[in-house]
N, C-alpha and C positions, 0 to 999 in steps of 0.2 A: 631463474626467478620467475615464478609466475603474474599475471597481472593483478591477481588477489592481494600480492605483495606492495604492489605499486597501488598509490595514490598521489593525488593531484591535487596542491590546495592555490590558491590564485596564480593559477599557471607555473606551479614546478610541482617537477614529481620525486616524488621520496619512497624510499626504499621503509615499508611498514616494521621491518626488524631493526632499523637506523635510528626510529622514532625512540623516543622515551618511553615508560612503563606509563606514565598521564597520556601522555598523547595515542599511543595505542589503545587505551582504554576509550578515551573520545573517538576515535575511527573504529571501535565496537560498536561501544551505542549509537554513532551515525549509521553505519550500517544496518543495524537490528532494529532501528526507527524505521530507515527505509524500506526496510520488508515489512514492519505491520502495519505500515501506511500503504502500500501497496495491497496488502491482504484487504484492511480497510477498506479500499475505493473499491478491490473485487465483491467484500460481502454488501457492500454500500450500494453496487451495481442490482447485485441478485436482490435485495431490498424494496429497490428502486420498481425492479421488470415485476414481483409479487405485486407489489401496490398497485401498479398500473392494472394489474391482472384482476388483481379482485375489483381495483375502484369500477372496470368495464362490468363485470359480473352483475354490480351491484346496479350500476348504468339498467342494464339488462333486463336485471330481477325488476326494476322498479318501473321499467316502463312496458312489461308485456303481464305484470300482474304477478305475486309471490303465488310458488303453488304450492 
């Protein structure tokens, strides 16, 4: 059994083929949350670093004269 198999819900761990057809289903969409919430905070980051990058540009532009 691999550990993709196993999960852990308030401290006991269950075997993900033991589970129910509902409850498999919920330990899908927990997991496929967790990855676009994680993709999220990555494009949220690159977001973040562009904004910073232009707001300095613009810092820049505005204090040495647009040319």
């Amino acid at each position: 059994m691999t550990e993709k198999n196993k999960i852990t819900i308030n401290e006991t761990e269950y075997n993900f083929d033991d589970l129910g057809e509902q409850s498999q289903y919920f330990v899908n969409q927990v997991r496929n949350l967790k990855s676009r919430i994680a993709e999220a905070r990555f494009n949220l980051d690159q977001l973040v670093a562009a904004e910073d990058a232009f707001s300095k540009a613009l810092i820049a532009s505005v204090e040495k004269g647009e040319e």
